[in-house]
N, CA, C, O and CB atoms as a CASP TS submission, in Angstrom:
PFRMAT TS
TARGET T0000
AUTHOR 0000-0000-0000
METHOD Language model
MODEL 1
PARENT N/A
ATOM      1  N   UNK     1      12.554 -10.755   0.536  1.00  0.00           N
ATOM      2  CA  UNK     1      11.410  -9.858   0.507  1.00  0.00           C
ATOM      3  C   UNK     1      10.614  -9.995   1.799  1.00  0.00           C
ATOM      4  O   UNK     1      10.484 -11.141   2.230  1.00  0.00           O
ATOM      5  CB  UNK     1      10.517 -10.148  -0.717  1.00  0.00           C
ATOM      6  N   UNK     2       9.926  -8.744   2.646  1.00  0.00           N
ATOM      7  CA  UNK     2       9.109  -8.999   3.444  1.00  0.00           C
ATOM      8  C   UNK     2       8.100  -7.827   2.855  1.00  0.00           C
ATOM      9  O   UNK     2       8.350  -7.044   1.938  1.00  0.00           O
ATOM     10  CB  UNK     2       9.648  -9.027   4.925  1.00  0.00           C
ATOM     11  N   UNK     3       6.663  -7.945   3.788  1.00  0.00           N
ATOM     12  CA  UNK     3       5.669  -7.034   3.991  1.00  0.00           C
ATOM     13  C   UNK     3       6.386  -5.618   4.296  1.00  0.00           C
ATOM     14  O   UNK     3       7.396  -5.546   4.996  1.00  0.00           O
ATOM     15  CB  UNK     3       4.723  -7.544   5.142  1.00  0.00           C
ATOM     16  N   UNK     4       5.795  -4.563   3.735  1.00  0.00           N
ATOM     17  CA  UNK     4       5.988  -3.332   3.923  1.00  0.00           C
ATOM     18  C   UNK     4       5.709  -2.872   5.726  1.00  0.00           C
ATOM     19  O   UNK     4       6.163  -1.870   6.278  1.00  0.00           O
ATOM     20  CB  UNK     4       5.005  -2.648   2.803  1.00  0.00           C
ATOM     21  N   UNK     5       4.935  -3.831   6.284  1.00  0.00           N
ATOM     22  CA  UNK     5       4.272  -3.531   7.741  1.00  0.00           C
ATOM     23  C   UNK     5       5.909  -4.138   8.575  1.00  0.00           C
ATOM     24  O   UNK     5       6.085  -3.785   9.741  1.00  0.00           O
ATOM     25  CB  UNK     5       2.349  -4.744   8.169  1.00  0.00           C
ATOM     26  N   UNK     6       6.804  -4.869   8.004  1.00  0.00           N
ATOM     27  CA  UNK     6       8.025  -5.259   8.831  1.00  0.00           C
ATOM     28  C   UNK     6       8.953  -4.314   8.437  1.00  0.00           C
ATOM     29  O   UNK     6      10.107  -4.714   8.593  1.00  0.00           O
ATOM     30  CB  UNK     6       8.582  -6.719   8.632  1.00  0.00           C
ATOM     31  N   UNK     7       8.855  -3.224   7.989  1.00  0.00           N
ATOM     32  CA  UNK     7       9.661  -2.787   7.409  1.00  0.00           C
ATOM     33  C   UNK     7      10.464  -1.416   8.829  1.00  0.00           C
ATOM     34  O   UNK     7       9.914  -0.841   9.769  1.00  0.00           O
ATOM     35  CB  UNK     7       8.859  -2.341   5.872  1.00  0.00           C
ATOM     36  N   UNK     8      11.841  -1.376   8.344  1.00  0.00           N
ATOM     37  CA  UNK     8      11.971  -0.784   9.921  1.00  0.00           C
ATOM     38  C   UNK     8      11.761   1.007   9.545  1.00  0.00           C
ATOM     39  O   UNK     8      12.020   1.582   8.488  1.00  0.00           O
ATOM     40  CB  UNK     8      13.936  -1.252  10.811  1.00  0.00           C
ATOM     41  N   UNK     9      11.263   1.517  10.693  1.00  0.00           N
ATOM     42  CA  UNK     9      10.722   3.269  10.368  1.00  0.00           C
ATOM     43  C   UNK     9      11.677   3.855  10.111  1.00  0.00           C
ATOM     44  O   UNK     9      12.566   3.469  10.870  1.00  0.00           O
ATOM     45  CB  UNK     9      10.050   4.211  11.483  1.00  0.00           C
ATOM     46  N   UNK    10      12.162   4.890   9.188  1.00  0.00           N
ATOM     47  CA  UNK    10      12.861   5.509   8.976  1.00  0.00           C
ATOM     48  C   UNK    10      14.095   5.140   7.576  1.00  0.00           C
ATOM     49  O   UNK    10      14.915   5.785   6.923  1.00  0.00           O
ATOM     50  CB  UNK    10      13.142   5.641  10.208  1.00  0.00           C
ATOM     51  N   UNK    11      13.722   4.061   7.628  1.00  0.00           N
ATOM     52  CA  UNK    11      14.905   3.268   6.423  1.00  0.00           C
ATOM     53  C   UNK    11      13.884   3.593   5.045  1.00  0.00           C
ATOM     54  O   UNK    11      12.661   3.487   4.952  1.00  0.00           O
ATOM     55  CB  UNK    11      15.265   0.975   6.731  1.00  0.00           C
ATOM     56  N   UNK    12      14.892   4.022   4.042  1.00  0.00           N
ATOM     57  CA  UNK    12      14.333   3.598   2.549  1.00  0.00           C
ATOM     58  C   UNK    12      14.374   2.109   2.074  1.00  0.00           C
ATOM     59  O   UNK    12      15.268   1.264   2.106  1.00  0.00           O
ATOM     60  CB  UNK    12      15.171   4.354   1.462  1.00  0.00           C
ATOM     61  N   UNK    13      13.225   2.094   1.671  1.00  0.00           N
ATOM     62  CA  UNK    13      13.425   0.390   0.713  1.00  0.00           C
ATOM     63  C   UNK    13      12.792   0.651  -0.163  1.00  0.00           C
ATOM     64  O   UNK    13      12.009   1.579  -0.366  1.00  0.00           O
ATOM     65  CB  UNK    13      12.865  -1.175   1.242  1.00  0.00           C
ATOM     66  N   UNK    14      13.202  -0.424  -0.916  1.00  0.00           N
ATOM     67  CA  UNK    14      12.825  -0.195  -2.831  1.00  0.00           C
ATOM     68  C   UNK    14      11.358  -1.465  -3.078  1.00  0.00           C
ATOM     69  O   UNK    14      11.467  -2.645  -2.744  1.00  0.00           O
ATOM     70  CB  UNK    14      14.854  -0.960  -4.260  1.00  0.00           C
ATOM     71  N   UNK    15      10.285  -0.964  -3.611  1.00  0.00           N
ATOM     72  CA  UNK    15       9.060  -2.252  -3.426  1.00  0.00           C
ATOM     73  C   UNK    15       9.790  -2.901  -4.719  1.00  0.00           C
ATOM     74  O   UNK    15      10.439  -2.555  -5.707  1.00  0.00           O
ATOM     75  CB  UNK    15       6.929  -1.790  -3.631  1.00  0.00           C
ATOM     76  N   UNK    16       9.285  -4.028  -4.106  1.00  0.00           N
ATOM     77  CA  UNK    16       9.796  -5.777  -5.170  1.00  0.00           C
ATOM     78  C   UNK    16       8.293  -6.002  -5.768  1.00  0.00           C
ATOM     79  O   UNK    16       8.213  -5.945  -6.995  1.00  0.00           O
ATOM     80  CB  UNK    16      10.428  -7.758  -3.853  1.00  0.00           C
ATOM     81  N   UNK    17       7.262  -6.218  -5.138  1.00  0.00           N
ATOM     82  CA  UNK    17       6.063  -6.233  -5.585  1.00  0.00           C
ATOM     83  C   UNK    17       5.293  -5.766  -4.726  1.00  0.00           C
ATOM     84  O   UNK    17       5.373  -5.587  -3.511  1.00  0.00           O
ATOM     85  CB  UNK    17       5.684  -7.294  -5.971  1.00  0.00           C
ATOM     86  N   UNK    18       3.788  -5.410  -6.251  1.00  0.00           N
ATOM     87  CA  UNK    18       2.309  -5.131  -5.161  1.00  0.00           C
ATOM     88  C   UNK    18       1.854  -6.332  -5.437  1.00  0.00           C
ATOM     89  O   UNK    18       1.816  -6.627  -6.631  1.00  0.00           O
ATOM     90  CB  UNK    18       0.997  -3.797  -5.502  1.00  0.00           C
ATOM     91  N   UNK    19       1.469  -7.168  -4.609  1.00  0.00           N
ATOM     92  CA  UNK    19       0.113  -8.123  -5.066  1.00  0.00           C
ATOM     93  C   UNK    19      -1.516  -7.733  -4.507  1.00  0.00           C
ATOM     94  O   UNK    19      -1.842  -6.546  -4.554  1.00  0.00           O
ATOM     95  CB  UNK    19       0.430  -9.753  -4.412  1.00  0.00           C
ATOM     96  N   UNK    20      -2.457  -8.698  -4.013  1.00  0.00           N
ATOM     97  CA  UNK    20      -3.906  -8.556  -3.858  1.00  0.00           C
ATOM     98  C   UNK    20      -4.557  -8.391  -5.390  1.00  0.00           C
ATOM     99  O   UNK    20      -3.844  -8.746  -6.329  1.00  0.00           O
ATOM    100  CB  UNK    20      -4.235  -7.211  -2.856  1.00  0.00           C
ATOM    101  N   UNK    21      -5.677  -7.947  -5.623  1.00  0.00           N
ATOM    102  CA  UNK    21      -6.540  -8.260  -6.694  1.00  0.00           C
ATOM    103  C   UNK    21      -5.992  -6.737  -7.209  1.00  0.00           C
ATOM    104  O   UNK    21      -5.403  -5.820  -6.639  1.00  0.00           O
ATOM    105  CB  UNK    21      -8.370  -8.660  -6.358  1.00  0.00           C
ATOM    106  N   UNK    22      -6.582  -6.988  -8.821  1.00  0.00           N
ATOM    107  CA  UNK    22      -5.929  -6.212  -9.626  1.00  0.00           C
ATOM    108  C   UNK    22      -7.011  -4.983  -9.387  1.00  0.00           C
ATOM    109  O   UNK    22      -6.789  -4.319 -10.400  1.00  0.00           O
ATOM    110  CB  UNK    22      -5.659  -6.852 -11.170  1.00  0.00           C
ATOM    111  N   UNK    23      -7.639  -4.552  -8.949  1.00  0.00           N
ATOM    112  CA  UNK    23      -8.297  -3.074  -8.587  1.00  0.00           C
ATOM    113  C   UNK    23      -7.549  -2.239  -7.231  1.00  0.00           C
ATOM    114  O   UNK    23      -7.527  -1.058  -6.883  1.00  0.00           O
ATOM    115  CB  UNK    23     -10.066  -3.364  -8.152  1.00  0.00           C
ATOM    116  N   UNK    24      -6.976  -3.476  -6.691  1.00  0.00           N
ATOM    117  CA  UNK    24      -5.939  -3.148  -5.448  1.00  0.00           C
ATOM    118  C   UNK    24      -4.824  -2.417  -5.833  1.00  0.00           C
ATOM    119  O   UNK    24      -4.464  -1.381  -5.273  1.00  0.00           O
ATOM    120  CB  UNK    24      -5.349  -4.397  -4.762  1.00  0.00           C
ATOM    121  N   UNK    25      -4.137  -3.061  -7.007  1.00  0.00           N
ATOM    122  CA  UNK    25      -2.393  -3.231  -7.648  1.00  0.00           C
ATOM    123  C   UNK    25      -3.058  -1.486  -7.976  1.00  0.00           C
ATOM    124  O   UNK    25      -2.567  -0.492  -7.443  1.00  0.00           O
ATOM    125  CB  UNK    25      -1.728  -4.854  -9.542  1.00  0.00           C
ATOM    126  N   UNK    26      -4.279  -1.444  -8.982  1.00  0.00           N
ATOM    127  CA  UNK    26      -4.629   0.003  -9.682  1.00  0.00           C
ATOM    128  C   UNK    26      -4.383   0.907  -8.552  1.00  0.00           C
ATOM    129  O   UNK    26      -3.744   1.953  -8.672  1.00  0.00           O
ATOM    130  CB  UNK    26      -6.281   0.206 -10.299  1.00  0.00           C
ATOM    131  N   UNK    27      -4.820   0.553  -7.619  1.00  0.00           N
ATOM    132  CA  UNK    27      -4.923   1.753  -6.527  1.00  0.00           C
ATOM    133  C   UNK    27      -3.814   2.198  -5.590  1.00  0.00           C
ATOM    134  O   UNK    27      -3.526   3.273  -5.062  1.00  0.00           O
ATOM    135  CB  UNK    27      -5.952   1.431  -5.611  1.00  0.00           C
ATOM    136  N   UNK    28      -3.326   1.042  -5.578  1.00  0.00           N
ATOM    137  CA  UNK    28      -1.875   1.342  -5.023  1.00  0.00           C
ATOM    138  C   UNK    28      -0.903   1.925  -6.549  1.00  0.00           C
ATOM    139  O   UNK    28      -0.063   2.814  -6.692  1.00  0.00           O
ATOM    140  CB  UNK    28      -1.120  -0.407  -4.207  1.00  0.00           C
ATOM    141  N   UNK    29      -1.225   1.406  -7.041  1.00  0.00           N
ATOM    142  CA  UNK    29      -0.098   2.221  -8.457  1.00  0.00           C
ATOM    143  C   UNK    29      -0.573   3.522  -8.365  1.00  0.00           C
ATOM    144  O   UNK    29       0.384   4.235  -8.065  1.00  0.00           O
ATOM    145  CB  UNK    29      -0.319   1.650 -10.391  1.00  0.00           C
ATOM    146  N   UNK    30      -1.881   4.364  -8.509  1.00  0.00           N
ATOM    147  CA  UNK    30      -2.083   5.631  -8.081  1.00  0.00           C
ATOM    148  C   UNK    30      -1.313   6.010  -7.348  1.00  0.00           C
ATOM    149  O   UNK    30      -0.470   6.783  -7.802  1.00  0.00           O
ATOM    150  CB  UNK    30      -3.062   5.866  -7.622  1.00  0.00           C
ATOM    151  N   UNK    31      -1.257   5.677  -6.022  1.00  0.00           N
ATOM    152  CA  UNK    31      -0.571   6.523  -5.046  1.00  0.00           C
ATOM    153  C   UNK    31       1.131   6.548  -5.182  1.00  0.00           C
ATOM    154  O   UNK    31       1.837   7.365  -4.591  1.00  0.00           O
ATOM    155  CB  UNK    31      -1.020   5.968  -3.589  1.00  0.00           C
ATOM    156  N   UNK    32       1.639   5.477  -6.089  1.00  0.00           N
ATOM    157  CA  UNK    32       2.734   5.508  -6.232  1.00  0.00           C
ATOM    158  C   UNK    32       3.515   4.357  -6.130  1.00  0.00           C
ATOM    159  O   UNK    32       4.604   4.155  -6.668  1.00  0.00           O
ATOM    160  CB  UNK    32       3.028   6.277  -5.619  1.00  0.00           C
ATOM    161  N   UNK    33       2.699   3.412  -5.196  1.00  0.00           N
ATOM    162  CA  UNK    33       3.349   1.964  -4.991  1.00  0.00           C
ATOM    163  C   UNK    33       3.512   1.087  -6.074  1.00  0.00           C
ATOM    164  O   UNK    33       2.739   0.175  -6.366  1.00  0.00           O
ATOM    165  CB  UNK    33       2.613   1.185  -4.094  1.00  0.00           C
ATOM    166  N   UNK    34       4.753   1.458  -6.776  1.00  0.00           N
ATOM    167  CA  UNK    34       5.297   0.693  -8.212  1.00  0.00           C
ATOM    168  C   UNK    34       6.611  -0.566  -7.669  1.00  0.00           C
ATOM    169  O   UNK    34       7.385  -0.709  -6.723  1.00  0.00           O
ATOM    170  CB  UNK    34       6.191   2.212  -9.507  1.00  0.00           C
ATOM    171  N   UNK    35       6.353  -1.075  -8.568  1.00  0.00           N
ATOM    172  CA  UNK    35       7.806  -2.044  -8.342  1.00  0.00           C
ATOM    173  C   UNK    35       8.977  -1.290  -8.954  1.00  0.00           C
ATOM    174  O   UNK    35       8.929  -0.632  -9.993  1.00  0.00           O
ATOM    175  CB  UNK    35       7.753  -3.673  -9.183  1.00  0.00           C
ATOM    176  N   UNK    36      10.359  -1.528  -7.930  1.00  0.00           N
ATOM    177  CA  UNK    36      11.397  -0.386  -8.628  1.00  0.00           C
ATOM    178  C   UNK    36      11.256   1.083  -7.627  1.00  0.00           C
ATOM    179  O   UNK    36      12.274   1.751  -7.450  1.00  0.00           O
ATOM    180  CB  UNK    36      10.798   0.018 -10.550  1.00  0.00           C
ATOM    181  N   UNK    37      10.083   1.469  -7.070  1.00  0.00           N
ATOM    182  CA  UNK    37       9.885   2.820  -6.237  1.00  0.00           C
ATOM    183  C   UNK    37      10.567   2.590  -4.969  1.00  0.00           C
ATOM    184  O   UNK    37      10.984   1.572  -4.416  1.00  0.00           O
ATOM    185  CB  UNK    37       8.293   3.235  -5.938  1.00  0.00           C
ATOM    186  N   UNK    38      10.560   4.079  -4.606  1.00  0.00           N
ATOM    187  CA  UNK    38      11.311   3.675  -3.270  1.00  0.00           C
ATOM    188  C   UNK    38      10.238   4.518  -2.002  1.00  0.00           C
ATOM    189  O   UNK    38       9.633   5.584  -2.110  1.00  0.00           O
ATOM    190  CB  UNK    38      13.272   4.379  -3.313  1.00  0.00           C
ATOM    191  N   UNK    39      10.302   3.690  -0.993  1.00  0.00           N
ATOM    192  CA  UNK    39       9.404   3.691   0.472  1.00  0.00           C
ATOM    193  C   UNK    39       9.769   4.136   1.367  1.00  0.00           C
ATOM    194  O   UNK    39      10.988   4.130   1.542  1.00  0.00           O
ATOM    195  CB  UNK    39       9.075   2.670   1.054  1.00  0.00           C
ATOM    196  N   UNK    40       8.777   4.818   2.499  1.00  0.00           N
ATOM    197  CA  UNK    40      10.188   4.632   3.462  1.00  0.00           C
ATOM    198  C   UNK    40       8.928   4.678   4.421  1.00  0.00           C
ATOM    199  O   UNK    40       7.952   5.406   4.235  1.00  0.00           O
ATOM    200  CB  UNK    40      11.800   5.998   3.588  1.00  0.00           C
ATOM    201  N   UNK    41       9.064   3.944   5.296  1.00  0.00           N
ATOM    202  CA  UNK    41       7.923   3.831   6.732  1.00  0.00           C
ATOM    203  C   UNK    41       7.881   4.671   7.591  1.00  0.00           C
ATOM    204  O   UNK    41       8.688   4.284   8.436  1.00  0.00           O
ATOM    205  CB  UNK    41       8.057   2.777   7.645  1.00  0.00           C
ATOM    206  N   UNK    42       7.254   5.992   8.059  1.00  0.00           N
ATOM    207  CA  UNK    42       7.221   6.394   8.721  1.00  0.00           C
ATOM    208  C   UNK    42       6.984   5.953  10.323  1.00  0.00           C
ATOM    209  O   UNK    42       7.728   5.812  11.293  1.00  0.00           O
ATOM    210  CB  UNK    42       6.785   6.921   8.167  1.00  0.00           C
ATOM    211  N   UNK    43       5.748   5.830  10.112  1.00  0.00           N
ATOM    212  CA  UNK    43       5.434   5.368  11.026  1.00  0.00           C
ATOM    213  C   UNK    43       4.035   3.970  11.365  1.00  0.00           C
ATOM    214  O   UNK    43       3.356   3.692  10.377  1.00  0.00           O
ATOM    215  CB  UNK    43       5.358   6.543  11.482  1.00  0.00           C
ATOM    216  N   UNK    44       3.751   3.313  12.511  1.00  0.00           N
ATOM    217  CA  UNK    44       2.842   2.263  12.402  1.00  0.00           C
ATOM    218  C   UNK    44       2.113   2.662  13.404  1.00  0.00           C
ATOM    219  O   UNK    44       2.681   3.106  14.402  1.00  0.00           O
ATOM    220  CB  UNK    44       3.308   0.875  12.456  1.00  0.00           C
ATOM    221  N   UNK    45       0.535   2.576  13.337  1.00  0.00           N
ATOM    222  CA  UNK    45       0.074   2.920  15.041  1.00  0.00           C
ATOM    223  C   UNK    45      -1.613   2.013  14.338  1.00  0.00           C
ATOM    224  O   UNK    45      -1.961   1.563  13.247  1.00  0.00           O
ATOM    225  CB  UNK    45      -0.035   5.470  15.806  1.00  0.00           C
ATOM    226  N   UNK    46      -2.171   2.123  15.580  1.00  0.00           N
ATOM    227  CA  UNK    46      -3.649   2.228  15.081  1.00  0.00           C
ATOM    228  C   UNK    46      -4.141   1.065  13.880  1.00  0.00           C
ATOM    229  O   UNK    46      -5.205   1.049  13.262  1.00  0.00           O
ATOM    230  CB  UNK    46      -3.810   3.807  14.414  1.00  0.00           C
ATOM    231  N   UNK    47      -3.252   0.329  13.805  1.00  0.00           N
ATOM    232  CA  UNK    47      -4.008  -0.754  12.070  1.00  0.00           C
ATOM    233  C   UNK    47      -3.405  -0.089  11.132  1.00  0.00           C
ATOM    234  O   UNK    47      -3.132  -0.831  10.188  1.00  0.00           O
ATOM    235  CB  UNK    47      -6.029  -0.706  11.505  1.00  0.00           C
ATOM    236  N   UNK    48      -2.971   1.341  10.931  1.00  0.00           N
ATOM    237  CA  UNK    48      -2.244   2.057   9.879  1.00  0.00           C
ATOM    238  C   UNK    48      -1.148   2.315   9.699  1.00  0.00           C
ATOM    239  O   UNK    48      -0.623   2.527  10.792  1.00  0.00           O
ATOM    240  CB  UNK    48      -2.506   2.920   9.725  1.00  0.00           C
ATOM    241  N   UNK    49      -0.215   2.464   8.615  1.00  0.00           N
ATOM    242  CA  UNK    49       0.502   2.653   8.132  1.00  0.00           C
ATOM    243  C   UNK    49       1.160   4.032   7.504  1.00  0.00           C
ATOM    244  O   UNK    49       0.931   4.281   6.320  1.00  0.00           O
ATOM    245  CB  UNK    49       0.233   1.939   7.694  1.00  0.00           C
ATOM    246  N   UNK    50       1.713   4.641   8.033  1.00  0.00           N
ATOM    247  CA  UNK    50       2.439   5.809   7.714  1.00  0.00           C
ATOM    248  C   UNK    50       3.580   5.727   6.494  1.00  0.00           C
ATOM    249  O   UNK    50       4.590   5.100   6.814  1.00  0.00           O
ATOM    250  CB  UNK    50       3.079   6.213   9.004  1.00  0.00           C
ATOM    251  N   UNK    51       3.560   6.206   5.311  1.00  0.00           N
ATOM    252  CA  UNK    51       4.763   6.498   5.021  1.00  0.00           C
ATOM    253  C   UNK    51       5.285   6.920   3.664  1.00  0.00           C
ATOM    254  O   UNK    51       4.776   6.249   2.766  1.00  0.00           O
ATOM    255  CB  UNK    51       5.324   5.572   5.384  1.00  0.00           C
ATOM    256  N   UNK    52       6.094   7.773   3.272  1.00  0.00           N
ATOM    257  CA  UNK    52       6.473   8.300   2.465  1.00  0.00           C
ATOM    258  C   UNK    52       6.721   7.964   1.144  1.00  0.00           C
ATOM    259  O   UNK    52       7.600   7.152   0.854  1.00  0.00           O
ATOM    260  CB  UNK    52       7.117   8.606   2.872  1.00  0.00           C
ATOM    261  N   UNK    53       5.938   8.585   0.208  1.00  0.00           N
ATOM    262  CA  UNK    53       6.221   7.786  -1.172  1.00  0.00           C
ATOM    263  C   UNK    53       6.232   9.109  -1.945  1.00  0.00           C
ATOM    264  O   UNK    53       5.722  10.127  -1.479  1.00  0.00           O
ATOM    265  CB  UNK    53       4.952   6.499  -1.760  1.00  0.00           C
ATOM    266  N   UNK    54       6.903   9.056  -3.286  1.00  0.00           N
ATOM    267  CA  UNK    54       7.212  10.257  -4.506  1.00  0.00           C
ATOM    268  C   UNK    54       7.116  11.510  -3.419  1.00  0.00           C
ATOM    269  O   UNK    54       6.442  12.427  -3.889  1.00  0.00           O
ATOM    270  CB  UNK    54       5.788  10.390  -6.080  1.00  0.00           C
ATOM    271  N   UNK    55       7.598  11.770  -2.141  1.00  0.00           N
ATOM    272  CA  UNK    55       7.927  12.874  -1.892  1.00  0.00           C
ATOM    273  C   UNK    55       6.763  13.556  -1.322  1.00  0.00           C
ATOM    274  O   UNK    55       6.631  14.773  -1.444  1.00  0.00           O
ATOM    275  CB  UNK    55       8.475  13.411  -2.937  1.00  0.00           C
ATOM    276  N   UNK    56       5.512  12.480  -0.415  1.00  0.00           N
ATOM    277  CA  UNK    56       4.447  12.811  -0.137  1.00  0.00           C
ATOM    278  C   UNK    56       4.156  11.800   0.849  1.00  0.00           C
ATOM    279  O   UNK    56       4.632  10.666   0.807  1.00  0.00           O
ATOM    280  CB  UNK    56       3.646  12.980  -1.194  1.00  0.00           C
ATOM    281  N   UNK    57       3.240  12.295   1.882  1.00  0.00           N
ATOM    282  CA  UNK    57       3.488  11.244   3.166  1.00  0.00           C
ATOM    283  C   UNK    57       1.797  10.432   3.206  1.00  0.00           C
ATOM    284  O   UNK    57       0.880  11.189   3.524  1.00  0.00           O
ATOM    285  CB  UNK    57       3.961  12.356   5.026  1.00  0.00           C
ATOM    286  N   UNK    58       1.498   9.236   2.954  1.00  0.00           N
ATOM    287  CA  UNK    58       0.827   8.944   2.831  1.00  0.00           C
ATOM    288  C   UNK    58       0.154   8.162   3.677  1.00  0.00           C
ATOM    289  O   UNK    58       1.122   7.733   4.304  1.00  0.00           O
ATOM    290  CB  UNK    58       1.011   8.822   2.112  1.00  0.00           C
ATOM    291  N   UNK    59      -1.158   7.437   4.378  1.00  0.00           N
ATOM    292  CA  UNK    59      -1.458   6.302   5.084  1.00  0.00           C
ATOM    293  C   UNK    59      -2.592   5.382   4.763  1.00  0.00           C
ATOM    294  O   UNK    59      -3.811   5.534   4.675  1.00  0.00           O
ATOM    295  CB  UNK    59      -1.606   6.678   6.249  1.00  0.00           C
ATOM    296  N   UNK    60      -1.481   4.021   4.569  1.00  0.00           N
ATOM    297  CA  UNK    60      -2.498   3.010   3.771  1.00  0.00           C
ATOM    298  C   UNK    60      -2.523   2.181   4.996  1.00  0.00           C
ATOM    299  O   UNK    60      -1.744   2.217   5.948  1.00  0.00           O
ATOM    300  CB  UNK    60      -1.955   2.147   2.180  1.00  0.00           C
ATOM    301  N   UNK    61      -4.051   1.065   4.710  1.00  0.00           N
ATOM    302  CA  UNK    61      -4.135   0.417   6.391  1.00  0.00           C
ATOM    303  C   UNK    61      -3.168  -0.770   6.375  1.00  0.00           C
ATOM    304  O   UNK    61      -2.682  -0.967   5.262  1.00  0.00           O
ATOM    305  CB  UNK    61      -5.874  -0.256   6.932  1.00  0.00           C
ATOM    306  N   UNK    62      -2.710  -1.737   7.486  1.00  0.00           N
ATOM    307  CA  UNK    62      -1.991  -2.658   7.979  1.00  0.00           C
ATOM    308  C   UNK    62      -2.165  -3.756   6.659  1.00  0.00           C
ATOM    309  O   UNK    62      -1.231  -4.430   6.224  1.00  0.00           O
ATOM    310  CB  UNK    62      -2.513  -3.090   9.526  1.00  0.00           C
ATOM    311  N   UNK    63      -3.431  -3.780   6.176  1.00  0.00           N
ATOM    312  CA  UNK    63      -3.861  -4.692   5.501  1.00  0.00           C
ATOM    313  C   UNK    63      -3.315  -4.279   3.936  1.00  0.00           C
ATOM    314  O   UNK    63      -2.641  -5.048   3.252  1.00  0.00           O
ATOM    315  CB  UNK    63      -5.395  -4.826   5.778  1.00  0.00           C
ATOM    316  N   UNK    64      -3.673  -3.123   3.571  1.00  0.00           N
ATOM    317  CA  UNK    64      -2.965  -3.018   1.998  1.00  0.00           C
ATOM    318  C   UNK    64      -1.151  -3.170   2.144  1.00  0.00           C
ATOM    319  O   UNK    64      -0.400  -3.869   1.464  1.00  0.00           O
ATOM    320  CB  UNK    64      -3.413  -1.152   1.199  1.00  0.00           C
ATOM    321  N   UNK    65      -0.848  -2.316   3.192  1.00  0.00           N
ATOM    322  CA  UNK    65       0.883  -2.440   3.724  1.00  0.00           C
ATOM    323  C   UNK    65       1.001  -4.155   3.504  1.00  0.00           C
ATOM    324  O   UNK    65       1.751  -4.712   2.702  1.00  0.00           O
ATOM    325  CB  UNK    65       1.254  -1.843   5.866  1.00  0.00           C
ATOM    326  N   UNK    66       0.157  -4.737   4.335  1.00  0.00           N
ATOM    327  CA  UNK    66       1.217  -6.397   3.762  1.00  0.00           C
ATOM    328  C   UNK    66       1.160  -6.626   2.472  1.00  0.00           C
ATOM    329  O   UNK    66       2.169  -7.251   2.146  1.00  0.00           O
ATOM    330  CB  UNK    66       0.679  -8.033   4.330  1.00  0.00           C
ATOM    331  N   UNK    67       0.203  -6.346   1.233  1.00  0.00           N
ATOM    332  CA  UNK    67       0.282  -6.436  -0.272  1.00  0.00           C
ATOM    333  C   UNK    67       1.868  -5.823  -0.487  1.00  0.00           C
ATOM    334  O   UNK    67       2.593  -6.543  -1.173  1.00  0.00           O
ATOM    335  CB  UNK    67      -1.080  -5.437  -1.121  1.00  0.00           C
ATOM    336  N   UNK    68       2.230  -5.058  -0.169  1.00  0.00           N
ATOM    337  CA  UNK    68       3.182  -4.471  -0.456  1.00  0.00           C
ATOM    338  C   UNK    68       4.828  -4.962  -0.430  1.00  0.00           C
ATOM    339  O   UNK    68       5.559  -4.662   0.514  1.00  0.00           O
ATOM    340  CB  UNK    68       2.905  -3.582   0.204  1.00  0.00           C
ATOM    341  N   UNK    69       5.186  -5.570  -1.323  1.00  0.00           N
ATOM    342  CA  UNK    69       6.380  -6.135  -0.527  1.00  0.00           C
ATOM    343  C   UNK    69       7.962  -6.166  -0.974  1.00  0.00           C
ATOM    344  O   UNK    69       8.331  -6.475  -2.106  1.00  0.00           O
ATOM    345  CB  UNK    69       6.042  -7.484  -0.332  1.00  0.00           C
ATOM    346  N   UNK    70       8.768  -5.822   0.025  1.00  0.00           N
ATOM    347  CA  UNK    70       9.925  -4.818  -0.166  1.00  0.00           C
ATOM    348  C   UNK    70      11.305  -5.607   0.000  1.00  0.00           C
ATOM    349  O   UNK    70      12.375  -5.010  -0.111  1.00  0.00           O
ATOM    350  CB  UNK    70       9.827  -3.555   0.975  1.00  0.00           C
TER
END
């Protein structure tokens, strides 16, 4: 498993877990970040995080991306 922020651009990966505090896990489960889902990194610039989830392109910062892990 690594951080969603190592993850290479353009590849699908499947998340293994969300961790951080459980109002975090809620908010990332909104947008889609489930264990079992599949990711795919667009892109990284700026502290943010680009990237594609349920078919919708999304950007969470550097900091929720490392909760994320794939």
């Amino acid at each position: 498993m690594m951080p969603l922020t190592m993850a290479v651009p353009g590849e699908i990966n499947s998340i293994k877990r969300v961790g951080g505090k459980e109002e975090v896990r809620r908010f990332l489960e909104t947008l889609g970040f489930v264990p079992g889902g599949a990711v795919t990194v667009i892109s990284q610039n700026a502290g943010n995080v680009i990237v594609n989830i349920r078919e919708s392109r999304v950007a969470i910062s550097s900091e929720m991306a490392n909760k994320i892990l794939v």
